[in-house]
N, CA, C, O and CB atoms as a CASP TS submission, in Angstrom:
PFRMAT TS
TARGET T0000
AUTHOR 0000-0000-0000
METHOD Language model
MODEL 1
PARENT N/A
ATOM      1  N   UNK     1      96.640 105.071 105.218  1.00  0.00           N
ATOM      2  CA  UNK     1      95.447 105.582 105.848  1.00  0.00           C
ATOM      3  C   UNK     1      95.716 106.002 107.287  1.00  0.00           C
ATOM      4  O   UNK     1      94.883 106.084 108.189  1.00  0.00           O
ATOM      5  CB  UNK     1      94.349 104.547 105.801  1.00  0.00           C
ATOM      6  N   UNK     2      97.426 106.331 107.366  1.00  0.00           N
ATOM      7  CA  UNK     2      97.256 106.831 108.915  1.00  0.00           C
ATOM      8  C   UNK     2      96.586 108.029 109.095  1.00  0.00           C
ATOM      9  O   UNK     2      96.343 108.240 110.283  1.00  0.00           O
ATOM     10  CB  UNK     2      98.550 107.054 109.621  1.00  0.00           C
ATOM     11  N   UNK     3      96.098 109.121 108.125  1.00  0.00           N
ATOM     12  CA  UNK     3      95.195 110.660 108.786  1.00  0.00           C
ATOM     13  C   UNK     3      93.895 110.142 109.045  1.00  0.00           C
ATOM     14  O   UNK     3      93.109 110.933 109.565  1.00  0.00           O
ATOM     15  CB  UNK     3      94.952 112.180 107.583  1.00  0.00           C
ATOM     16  N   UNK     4      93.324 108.516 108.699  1.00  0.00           N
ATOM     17  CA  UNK     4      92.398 108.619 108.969  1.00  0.00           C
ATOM     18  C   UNK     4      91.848 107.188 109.792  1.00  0.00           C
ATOM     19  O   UNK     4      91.000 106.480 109.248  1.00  0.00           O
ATOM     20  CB  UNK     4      91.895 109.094 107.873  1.00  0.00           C
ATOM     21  N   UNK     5      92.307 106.903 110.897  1.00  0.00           N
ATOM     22  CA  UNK     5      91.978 106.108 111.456  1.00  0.00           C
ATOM     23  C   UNK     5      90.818 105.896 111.724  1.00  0.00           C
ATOM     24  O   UNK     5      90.400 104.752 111.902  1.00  0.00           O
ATOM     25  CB  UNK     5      92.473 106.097 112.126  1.00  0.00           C
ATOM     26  N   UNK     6      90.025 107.017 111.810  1.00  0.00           N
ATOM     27  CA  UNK     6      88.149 106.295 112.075  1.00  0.00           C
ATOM     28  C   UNK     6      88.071 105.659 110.845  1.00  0.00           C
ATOM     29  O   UNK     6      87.534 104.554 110.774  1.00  0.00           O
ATOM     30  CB  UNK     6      86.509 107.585 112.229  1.00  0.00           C
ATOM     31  N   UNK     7      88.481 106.142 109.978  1.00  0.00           N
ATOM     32  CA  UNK     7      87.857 105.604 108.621  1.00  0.00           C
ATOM     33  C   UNK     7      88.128 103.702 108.533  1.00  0.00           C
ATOM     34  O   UNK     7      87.446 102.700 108.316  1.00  0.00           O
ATOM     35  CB  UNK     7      88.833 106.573 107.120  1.00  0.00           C
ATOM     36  N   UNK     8      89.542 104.044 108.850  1.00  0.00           N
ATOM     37  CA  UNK     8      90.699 102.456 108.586  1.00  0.00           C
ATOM     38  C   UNK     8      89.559 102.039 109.797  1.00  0.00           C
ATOM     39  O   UNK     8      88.980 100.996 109.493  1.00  0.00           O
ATOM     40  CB  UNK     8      93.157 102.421 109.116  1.00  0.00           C
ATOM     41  N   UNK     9      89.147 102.570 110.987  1.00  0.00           N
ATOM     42  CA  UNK     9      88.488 101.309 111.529  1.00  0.00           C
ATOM     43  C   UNK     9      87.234 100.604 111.194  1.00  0.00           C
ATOM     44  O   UNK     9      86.971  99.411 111.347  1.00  0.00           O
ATOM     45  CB  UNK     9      88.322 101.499 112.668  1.00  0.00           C
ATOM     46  N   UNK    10      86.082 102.114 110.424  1.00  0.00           N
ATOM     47  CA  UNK    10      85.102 101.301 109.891  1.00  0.00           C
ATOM     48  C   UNK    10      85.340 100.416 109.248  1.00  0.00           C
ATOM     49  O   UNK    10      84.900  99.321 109.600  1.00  0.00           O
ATOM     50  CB  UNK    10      84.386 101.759 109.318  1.00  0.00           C
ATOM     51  N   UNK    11      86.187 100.537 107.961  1.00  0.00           N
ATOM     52  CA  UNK    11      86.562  99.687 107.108  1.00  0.00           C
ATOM     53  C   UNK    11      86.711  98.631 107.561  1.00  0.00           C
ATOM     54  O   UNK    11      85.864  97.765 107.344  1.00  0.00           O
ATOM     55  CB  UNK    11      87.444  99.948 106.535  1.00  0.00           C
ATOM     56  N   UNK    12      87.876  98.361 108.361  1.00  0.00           N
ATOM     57  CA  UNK    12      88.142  96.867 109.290  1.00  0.00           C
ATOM     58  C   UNK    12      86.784  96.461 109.542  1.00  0.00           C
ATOM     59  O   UNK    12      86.309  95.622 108.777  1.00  0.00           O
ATOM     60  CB  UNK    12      89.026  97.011 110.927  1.00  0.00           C
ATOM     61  N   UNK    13      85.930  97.003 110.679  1.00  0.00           N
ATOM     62  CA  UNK    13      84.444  96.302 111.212  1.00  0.00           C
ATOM     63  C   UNK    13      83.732  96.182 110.118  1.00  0.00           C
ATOM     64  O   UNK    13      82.909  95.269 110.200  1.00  0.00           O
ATOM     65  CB  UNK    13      83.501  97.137 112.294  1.00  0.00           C
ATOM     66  N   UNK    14      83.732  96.581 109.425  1.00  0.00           N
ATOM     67  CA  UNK    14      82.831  96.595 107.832  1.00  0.00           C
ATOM     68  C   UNK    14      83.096  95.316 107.277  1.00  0.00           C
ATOM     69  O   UNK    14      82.150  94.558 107.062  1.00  0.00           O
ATOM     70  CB  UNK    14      83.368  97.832 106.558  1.00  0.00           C
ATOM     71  N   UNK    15      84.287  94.971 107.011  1.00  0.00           N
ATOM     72  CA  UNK    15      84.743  94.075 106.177  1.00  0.00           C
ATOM     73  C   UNK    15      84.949  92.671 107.491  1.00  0.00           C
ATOM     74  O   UNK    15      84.847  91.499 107.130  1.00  0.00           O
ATOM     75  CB  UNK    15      86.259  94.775 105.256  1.00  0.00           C
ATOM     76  N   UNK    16      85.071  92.825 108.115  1.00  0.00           N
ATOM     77  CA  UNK    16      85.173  91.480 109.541  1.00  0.00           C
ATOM     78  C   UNK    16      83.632  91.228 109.482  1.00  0.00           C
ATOM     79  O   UNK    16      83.255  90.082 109.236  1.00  0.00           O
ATOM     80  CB  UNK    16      85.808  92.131 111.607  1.00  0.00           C
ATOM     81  N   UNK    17      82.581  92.366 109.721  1.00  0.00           N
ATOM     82  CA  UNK    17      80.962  92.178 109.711  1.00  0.00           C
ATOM     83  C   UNK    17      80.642  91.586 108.473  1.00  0.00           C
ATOM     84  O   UNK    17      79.785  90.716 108.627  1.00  0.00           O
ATOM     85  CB  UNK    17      80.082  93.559 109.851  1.00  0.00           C
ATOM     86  N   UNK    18      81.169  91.787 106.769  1.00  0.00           N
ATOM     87  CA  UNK    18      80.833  91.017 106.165  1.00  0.00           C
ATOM     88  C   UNK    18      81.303  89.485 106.271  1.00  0.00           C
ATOM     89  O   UNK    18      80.695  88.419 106.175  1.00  0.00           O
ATOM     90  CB  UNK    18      80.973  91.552 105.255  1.00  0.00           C
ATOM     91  N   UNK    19      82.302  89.741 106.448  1.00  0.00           N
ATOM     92  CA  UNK    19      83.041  88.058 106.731  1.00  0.00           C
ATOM     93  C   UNK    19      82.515  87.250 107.687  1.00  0.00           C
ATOM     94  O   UNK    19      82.475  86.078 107.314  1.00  0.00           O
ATOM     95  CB  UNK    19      84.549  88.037 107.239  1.00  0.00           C
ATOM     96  N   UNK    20      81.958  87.503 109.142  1.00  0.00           N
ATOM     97  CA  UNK    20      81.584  86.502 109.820  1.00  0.00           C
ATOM     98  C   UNK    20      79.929  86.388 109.337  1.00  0.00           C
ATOM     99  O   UNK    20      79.387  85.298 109.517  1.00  0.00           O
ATOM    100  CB  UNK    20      81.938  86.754 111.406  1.00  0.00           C
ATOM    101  N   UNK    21      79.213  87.386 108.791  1.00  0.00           N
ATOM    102  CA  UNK    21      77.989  86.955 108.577  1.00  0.00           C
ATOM    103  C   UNK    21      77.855  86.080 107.515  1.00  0.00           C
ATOM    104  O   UNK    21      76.715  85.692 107.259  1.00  0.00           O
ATOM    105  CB  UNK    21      77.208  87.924 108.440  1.00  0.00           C
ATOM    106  N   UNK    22      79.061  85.570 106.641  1.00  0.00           N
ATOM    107  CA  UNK    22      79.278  84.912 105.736  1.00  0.00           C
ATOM    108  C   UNK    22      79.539  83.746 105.859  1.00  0.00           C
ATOM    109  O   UNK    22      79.382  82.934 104.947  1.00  0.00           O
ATOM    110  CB  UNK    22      79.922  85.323 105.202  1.00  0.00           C
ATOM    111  N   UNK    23      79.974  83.464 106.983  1.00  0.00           N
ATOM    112  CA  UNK    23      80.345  82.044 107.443  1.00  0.00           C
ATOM    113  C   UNK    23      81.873  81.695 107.496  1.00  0.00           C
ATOM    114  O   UNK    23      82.441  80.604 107.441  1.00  0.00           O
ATOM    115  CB  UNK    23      79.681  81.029 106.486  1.00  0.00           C
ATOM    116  N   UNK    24      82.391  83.067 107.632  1.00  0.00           N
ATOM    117  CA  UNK    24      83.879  83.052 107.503  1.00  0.00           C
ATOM    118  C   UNK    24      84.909  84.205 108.836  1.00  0.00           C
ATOM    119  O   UNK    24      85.203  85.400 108.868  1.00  0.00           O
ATOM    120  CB  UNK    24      84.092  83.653 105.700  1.00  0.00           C
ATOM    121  N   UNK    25      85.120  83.196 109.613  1.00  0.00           N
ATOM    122  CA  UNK    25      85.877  83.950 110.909  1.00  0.00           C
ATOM    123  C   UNK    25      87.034  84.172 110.635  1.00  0.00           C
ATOM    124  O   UNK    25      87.550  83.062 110.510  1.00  0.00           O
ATOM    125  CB  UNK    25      85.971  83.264 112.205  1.00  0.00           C
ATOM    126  N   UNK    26      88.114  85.290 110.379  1.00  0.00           N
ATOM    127  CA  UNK    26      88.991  85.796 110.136  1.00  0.00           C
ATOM    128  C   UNK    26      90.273  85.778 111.720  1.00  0.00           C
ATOM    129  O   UNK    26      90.165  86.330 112.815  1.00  0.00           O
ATOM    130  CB  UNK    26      88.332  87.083 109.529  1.00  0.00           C
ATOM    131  N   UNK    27      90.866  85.304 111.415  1.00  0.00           N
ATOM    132  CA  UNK    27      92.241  85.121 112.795  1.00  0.00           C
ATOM    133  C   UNK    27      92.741  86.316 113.305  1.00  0.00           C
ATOM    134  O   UNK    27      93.620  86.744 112.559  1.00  0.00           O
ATOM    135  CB  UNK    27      93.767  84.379 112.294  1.00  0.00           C
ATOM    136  N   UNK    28      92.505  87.164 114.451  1.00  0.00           N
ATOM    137  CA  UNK    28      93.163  88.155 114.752  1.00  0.00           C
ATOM    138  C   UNK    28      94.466  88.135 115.263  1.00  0.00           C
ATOM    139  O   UNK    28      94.873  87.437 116.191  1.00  0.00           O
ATOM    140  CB  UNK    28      92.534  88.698 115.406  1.00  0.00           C
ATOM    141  N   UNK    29      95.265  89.174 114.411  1.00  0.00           N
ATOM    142  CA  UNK    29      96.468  89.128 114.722  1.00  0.00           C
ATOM    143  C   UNK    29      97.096  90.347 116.274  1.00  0.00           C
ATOM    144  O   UNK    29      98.120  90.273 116.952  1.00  0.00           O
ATOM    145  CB  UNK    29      97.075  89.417 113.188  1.00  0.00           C
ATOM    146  N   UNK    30      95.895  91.377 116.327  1.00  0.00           N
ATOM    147  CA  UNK    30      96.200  91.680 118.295  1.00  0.00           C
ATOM    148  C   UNK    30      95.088  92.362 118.462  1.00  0.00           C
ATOM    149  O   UNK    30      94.265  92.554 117.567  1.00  0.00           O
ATOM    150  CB  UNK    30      97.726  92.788 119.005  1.00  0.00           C
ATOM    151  N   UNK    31      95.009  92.720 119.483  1.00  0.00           N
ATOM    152  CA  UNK    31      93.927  92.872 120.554  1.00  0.00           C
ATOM    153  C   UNK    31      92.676  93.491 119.697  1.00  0.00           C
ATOM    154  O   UNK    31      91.531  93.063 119.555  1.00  0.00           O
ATOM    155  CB  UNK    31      94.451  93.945 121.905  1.00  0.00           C
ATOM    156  N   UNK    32      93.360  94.730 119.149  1.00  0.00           N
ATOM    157  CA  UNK    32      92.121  95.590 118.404  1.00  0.00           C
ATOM    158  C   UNK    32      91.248  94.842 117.379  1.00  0.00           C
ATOM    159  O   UNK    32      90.055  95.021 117.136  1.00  0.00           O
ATOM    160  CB  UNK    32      92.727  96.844 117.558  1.00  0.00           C
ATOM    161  N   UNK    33      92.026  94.048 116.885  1.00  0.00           N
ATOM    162  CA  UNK    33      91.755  93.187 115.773  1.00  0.00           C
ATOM    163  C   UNK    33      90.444  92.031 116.322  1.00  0.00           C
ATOM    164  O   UNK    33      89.296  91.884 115.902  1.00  0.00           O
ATOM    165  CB  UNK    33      93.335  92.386 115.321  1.00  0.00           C
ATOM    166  N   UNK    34      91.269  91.275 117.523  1.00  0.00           N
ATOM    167  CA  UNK    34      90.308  90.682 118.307  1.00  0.00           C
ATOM    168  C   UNK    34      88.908  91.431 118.811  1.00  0.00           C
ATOM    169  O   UNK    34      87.869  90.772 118.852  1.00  0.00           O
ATOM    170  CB  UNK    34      91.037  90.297 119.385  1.00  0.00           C
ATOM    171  N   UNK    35      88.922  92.783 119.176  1.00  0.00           N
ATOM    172  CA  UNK    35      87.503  93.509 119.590  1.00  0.00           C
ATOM    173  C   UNK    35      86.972  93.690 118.485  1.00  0.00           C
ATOM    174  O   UNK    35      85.773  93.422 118.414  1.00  0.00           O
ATOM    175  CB  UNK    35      87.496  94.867 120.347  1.00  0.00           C
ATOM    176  N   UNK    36      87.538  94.104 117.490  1.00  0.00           N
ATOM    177  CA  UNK    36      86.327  94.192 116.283  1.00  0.00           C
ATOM    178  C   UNK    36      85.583  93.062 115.791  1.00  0.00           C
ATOM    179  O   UNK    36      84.387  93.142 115.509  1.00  0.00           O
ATOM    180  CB  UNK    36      86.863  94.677 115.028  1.00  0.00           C
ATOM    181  N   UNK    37      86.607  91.488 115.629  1.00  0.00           N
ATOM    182  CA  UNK    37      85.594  90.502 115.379  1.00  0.00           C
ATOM    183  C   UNK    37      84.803  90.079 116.137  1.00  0.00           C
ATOM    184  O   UNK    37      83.766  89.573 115.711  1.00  0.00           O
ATOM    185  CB  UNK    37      85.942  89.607 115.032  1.00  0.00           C
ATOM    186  N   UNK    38      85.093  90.174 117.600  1.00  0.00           N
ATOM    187  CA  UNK    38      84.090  90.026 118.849  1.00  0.00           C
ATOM    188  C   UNK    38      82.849  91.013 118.353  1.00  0.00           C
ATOM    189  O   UNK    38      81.845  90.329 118.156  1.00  0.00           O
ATOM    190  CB  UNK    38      84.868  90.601 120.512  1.00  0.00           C
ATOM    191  N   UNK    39      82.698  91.980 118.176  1.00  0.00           N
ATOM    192  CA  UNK    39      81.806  92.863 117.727  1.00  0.00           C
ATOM    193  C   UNK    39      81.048  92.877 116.338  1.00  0.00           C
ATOM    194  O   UNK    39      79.939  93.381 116.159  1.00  0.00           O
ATOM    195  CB  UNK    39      82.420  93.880 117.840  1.00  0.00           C
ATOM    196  N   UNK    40      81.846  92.222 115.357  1.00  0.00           N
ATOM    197  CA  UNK    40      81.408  92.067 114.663  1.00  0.00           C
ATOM    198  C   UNK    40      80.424  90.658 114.666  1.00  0.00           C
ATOM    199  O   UNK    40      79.413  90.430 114.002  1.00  0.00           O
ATOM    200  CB  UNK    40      82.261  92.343 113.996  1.00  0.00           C
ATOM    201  N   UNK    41      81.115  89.823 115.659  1.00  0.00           N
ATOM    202  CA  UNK    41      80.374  88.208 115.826  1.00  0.00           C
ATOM    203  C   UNK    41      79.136  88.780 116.222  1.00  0.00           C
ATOM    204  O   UNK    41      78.096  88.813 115.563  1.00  0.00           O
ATOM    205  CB  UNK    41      81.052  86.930 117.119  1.00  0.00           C
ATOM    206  N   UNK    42      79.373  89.289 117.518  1.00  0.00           N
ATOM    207  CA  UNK    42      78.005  89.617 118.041  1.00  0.00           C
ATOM    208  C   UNK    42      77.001  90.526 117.480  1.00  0.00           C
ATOM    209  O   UNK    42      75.857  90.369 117.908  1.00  0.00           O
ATOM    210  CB  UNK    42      78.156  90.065 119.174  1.00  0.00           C
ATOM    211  N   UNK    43      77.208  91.492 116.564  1.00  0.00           N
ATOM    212  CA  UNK    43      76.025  92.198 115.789  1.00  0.00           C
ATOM    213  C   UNK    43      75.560  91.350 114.998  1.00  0.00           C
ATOM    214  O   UNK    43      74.397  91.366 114.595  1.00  0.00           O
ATOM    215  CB  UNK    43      76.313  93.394 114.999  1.00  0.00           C
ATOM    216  N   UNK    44      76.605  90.325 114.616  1.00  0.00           N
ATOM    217  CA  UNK    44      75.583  89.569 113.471  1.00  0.00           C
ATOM    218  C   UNK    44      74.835  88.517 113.869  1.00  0.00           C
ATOM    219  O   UNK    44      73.792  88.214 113.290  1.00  0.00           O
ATOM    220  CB  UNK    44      76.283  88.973 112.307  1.00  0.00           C
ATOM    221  N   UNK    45      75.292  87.892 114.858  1.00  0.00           N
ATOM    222  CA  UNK    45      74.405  87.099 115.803  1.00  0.00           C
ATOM    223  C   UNK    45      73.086  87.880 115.969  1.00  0.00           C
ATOM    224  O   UNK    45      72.049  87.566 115.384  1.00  0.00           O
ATOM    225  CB  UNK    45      75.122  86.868 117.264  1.00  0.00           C
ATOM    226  N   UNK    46      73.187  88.752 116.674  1.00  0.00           N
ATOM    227  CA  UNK    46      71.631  89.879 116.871  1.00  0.00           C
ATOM    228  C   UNK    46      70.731  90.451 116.009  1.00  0.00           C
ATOM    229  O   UNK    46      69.638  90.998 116.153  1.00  0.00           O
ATOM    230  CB  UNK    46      71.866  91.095 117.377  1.00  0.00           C
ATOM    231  N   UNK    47      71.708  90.103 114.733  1.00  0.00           N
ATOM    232  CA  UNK    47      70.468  90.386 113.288  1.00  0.00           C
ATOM    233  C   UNK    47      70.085  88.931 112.825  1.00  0.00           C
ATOM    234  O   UNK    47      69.141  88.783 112.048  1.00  0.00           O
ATOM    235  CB  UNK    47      71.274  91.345 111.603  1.00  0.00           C
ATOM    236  N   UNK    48      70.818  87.832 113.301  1.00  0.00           N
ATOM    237  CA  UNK    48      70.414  86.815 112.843  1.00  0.00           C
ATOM    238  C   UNK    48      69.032  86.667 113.718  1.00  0.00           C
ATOM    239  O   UNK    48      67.837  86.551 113.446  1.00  0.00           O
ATOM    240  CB  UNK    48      71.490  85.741 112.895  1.00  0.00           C
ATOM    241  N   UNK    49      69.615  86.716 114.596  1.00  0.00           N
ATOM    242  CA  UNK    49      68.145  86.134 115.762  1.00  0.00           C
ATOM    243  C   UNK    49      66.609  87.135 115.738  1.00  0.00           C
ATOM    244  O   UNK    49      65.454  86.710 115.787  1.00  0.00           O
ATOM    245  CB  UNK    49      68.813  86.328 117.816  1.00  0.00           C
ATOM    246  N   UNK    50      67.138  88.736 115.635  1.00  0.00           N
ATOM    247  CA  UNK    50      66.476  89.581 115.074  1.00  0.00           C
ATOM    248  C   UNK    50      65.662  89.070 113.493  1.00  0.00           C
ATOM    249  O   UNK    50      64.436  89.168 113.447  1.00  0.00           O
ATOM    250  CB  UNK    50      67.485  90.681 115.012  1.00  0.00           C
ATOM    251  N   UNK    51      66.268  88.650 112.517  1.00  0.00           N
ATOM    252  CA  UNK    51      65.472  88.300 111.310  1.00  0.00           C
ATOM    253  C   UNK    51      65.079  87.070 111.355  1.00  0.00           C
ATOM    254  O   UNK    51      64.535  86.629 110.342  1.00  0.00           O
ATOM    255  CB  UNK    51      66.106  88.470 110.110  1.00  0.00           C
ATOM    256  N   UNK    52      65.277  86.003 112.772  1.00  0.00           N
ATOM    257  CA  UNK    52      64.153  84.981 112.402  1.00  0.00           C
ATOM    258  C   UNK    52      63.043  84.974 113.394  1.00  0.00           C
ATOM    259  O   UNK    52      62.104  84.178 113.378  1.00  0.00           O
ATOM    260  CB  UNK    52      64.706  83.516 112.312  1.00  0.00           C
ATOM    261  N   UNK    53      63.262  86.088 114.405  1.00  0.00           N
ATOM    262  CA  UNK    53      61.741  86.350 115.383  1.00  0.00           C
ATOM    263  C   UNK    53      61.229  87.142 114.320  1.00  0.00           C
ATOM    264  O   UNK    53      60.004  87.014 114.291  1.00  0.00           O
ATOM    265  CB  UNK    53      61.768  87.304 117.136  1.00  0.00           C
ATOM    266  N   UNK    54      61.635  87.885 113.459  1.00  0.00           N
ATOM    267  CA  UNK    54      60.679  88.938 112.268  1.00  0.00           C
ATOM    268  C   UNK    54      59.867  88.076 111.831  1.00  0.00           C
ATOM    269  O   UNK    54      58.655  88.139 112.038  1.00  0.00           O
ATOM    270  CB  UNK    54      61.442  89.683 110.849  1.00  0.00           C
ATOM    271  N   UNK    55      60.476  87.105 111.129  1.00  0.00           N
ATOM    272  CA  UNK    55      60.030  85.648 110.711  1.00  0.00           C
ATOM    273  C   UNK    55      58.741  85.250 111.840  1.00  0.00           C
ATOM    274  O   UNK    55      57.531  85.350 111.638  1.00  0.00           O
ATOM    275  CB  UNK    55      61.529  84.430 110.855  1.00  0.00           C
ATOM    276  N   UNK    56      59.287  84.881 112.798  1.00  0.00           N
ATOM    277  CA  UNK    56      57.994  84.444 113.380  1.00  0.00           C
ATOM    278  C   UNK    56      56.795  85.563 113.354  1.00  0.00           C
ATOM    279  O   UNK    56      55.654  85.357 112.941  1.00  0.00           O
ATOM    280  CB  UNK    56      58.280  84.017 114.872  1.00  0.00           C
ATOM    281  N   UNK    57      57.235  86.628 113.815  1.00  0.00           N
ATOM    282  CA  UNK    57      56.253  87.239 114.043  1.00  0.00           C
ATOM    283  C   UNK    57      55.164  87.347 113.000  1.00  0.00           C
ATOM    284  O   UNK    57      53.953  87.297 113.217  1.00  0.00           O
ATOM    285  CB  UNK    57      56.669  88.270 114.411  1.00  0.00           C
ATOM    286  N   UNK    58      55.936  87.543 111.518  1.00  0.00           N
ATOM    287  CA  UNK    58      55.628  87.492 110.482  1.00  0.00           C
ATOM    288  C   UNK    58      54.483  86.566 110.556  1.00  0.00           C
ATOM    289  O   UNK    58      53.300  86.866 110.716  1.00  0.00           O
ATOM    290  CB  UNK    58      56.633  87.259 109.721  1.00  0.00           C
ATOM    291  N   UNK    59      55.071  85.255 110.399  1.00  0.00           N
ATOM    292  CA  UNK    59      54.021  83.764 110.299  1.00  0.00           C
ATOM    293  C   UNK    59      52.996  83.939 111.765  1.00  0.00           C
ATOM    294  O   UNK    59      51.933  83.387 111.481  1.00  0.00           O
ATOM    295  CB  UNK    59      55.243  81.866 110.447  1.00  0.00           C
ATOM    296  N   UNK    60      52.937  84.403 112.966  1.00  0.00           N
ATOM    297  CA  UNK    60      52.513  84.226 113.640  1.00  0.00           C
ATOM    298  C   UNK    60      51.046  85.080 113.273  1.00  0.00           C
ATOM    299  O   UNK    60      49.914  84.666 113.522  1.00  0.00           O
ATOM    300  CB  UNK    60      53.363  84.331 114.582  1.00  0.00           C
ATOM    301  N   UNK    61      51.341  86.162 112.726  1.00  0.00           N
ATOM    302  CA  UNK    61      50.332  87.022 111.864  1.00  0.00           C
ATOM    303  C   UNK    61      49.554  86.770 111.203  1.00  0.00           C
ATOM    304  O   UNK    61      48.404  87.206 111.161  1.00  0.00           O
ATOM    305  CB  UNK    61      50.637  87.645 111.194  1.00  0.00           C
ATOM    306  N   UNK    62      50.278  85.696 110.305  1.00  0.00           N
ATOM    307  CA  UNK    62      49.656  85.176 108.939  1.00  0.00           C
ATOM    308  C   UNK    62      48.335  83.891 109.489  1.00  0.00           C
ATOM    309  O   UNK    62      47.276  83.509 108.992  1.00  0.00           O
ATOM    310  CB  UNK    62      51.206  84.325 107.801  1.00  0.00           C
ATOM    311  N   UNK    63      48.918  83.630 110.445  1.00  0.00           N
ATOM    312  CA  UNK    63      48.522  82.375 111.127  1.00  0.00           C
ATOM    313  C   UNK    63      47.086  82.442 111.862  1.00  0.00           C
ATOM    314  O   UNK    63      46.363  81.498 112.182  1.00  0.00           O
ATOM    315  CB  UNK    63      49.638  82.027 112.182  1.00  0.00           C
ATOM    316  N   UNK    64      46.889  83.765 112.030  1.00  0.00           N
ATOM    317  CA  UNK    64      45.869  84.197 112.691  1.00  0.00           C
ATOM    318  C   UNK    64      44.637  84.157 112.116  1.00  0.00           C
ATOM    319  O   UNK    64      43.653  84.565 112.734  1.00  0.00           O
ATOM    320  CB  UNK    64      46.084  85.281 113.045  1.00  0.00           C
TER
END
């Protein structure tokens, strides 16, 4: 996949984003490797926290 490096990188963040939202942190072997799971940690952190204020808001609605 060297003609297509954007591609090889979604793929990588794709597959690191499924893995840490899974409960599974993958070991980077160099730097690039390291920024994508950093990135990938942190988007999924922000949908986590994102889908349990939905949650509240949700119940806060209901509650009314």
């Amino acid at each position: 996949m060297d003609r297509l490096p954007s591609l090889n990188g979604l793929l990588v963040w794709g597959a690191t984003f499924y893995l840490v939202t899974h409960g599974i942190v993958p070991p980077a072997a160099t730097a690039a490797e390291a920024r994508d799971l950093t990135s990938a940690y942190c988007l999924a952190g922000a949908a986590w926290v994102r889908a349990g204020l939905l949650r509240a808001a949700a119940w806060a609605g209901w509650a009314r």
